[in-house]
N, C-alpha and C positions, 0 to 999 in steps of 0.2 A: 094539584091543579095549578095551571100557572095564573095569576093575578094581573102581571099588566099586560095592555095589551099588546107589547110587542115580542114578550113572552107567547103571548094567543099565536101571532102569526110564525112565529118561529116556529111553533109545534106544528101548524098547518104546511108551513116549508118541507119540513126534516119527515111528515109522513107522505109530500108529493113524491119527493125524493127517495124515497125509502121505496116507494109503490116502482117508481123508474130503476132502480140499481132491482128488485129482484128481478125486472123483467128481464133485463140486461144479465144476471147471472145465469137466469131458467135458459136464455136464447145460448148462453155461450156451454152450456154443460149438456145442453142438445144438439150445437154442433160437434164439439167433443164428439161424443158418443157416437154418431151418423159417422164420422169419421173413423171411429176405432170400429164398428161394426162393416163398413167397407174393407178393410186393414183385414178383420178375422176373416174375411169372409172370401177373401184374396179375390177381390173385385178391385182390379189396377184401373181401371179404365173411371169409376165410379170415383174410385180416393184419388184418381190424378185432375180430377173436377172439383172435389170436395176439397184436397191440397189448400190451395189459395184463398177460398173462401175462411176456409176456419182460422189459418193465421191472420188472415185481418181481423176475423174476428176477437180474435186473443189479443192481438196488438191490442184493437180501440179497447179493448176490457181491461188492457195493462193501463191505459190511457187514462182511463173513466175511472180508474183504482178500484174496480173490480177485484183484481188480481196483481200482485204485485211485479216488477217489470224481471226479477229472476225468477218467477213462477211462469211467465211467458216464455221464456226464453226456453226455459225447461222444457216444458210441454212443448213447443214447438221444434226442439232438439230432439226431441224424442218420439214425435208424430216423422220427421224429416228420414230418422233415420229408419226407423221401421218401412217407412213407403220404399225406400231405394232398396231395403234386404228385399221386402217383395218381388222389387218390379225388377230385380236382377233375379229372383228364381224362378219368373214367369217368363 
């Protein structure tokens, strides 16, 4: 247990914090998801809405250090290119 108290308030900082980055990770692995489930689900019209939403939301996640800025890139290399195989067999 920490003794002084700016120790006390650091531990109350780093659990505000902690409480805000999971929301931030639960909100970004739920757009993921809504996004790959449009993709299987060959609903072009749903993932070409859903598109721009989730890359922002990977950006700010890349931002907030969430996610690291070549893990954005990645996933969003790879959300990009799946949408266009799609929307060119549909």
């Amino acid at each position: 247990m920490a003794n002084h108290i700016s120790a006390i308030e650091n531990t109350r900082k780093i659990e505000r914090r902690t409480a805000v980055n999971q929301q931030r990770r639960t909100r970004l692995r739920h757009q993921i998801r809504a996004m790959r489930r449009a993709m299987d689900g060959k609903d072009v019209k749903a993932a070409e809405e859903l598109l721009p939403k989730t890359f922002s939301l990977v950006d700010r996640a890349a931002k907030w250090g969430i996610i690291k800025v070549n893990t954005a890139s990645r996933y969003k290399s790879r959300m990009h290119n799946r949408f266009k195989k799609m929307q060119s067999a549909a």
